[in-house]
Every structure is written in C-alpha cells, then in structure tokens.
C-alpha positions in Angstrom: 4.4 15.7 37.8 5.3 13.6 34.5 3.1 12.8 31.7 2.7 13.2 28.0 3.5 16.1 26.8 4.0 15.1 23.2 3.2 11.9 20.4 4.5 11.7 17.3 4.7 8.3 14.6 6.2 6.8 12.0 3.8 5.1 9.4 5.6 3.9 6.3 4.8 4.8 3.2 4.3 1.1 1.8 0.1 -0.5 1.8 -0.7 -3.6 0.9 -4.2 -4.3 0.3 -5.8 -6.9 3.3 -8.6 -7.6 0.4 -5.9 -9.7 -1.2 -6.0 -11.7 2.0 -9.3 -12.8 1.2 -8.7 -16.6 0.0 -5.6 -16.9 2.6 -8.3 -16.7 5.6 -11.1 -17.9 3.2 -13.9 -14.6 4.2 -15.4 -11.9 1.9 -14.6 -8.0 1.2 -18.0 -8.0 4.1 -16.4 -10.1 7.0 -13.0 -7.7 6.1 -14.7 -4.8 7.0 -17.1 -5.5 9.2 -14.9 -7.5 11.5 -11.6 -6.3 11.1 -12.4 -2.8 10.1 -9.4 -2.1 7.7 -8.7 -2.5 4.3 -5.3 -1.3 3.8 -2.4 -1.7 5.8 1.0 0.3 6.1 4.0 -2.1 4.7 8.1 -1.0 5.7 10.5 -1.7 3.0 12.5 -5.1 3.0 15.5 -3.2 3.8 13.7 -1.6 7.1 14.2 -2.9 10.5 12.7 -1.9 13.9 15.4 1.0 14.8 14.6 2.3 11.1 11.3 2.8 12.2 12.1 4.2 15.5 14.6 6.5 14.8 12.0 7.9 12.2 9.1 9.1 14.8 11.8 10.0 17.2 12.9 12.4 14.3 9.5 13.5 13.6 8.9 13.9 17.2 12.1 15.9 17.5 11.1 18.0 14.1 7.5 18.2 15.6 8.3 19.8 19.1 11.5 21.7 18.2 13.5 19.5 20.7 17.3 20.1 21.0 18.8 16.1 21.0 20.4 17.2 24.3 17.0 17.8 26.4 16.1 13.4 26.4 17.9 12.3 29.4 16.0 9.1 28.5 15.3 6.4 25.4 13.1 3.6 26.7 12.3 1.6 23.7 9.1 -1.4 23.5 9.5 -4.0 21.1 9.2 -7.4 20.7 11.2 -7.9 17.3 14.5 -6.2 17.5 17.0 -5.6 14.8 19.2 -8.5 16.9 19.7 -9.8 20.3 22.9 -7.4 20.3 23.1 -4.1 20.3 19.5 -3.7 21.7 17.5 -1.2 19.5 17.6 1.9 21.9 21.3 1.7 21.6 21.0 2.0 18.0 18.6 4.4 18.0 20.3 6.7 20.6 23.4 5.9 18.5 21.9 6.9 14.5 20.0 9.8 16.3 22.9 11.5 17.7 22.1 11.6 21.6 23.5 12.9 24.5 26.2 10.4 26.1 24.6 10.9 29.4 21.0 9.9 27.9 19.6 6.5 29.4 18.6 3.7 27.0 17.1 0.8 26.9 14.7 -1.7 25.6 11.6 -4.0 26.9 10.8 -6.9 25.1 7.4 -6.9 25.0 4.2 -7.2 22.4 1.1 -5.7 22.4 1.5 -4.2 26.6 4.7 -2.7 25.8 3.0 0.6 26.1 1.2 1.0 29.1 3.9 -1.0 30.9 6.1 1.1 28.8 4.9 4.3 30.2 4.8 2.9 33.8 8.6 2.1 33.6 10.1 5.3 31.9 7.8 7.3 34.5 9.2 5.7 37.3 12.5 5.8 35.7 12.6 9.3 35.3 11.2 9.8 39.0 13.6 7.4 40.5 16.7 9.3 38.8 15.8 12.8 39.4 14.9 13.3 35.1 12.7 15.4 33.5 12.5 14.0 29.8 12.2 10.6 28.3 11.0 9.7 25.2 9.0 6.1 24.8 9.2 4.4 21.3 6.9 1.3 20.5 8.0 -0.3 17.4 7.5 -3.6 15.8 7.8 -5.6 12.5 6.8 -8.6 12.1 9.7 -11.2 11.2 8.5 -13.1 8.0 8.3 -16.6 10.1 6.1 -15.5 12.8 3.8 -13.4 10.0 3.7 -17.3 8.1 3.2 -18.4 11.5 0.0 -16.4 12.3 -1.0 -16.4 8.8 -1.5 -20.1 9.3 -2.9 -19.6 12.7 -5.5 -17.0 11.2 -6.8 -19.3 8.4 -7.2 -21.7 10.9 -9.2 -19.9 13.6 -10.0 -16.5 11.7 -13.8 -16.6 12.9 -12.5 -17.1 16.9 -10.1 -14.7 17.5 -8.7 -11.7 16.4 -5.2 -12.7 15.2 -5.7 -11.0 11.4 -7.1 -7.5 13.7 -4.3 -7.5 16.5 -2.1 -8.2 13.0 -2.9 -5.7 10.4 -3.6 -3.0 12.8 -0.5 -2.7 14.8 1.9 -4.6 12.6 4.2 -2.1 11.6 2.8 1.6 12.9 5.9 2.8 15.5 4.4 5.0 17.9 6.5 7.2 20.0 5.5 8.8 23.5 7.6 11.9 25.2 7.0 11.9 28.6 8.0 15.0 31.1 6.6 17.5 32.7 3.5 19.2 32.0 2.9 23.1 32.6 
C-alpha cells in the first residue's frame, strides 16, 4: 500500500509584518487577527525562485529521514509559478539535487489543489509503474504582478473573500510529501 511515510518543509527565514498591510486593505490590528489569524508572514530572498525553495525541503526531507538520493524513483512537483516555462522545476530540482538518472520527474501546474491532486497523481504514478518511492513538493512564490494584482483585488473586496488569508498563509511555505510504502 502507498502513503505518507514522511513531511518535511522549507520556510524561509525572511517575515514581513501583515500589520504593515493595515492601510493597503484599510482594516485594524483586530480585523488582522481575528479574520486572518496571522500576523507575520515568511518572505524568500529576491534572489529565491520556486526550485530554491524546493530543492531546500527536499534536502531537509532527505537530512530528516536519512534517505540515500538513489531510493526516489519519483519527483512530482505542484506549482503554479515556476522558475520559467522551460526547464520545468522538477527538472531543476532533480538536476541541483543530484538524483538518480532513472528517477521520474515532473511538474503540475496547479494552485491551491496541487496537493491533494498532487498526492492522487504520484500515487497512481508509482502504482502504475511498479515504484515504491516518490517524493511530492508543493512550492510557490508569488510573482510580484500577480502579488500587485491581488493586492488590489484585496483592498477592493477584503471584507468578502479571503484573498489577503489564502495569500499570506500559503504564499511562500514549500511543503514536501514522501509517499511509499508504510510498514
């Protein structure tokens, strides 16, 4: 049977405060966290792109489980802002991170249901090819036009939706999931 065996992330170091957002979205400290719930949010580095984050909580995974770089027969990875259109970022990733030749990889473009599709698609990947270990990443960044873009969107209808939540809270946290088999 597949499944999780193992999560590790990636949170860079950077915060910004979401108090300073205040007059952008024109609410108080109250409606912040009441509402929203956080404060503080984790920034990358202007020199960080989406496989910089990836590759870092697949090396944190790899540090956390004691993995050998040979044992992932698979790299699925989720995002919906990649480096570039070419070379996608699992081949980057696979690349910087030294995989095997004969490991799998390969991205979906997708937002916020990357993961649970995600995990549907490297499962059945790993069934349908007779493969033990994957490893799903889910990274994003925001590209500084679409963060202007929902920054405008959010001062507009902050009180309606949850564009400054779905935002802050996933913007730029990489998650990555190691799928194979359980015990």
């Amino acid at each position: 049977m597949l499944g999780i065996e193992a999560i590790a992330v990636h949170i860079p170091p950077g915060r910004a405060s979401n108090l300073d957002l205040r007059d952008t979205f024109d609410v108080d400290e109250a409606f912040l966290v009441d509402k929203i719930g956080v404060l503080e949010r984790a920034v990358k580095a202007p020199e960080d792109n989406t496989s910089d984050l990836a590759l870092a909580a697949l090396e944190n995974l790899i540090e956390q489980q004691g993995l050998s770089r040979g044992e992932i027969e698979a790299l699925v990875v989720v995002t919906q802002n990649p480096d570039s259109n070419l070379p996608q970022v699992s081949a980057l990733v696979h690349g910087r991170a030294g995989l095997s030749p004969t490991c799998a990889a390969f991205d979906l473009s997708l937002g916020c249901s990357g993961y649970a599709y995600g995990v549907s698609v490297l499962q059945s990947f790993l069934a349908g090819n007779g493969l033990s270990r994957g490893v799903l990443i889910q990274s994003s960044q925001l590209k500084p036009a679409l963060h202007e873009m929902l920054l405008d969107c959010g001062r507009i209808s902050h009180r309606n939706t949850l564009i400054p939540k779905d935002i802050y809270h996933v913007d730029l946290n990489t998650r990555l999931f190691l799928s194979g088999s359980l015990a």
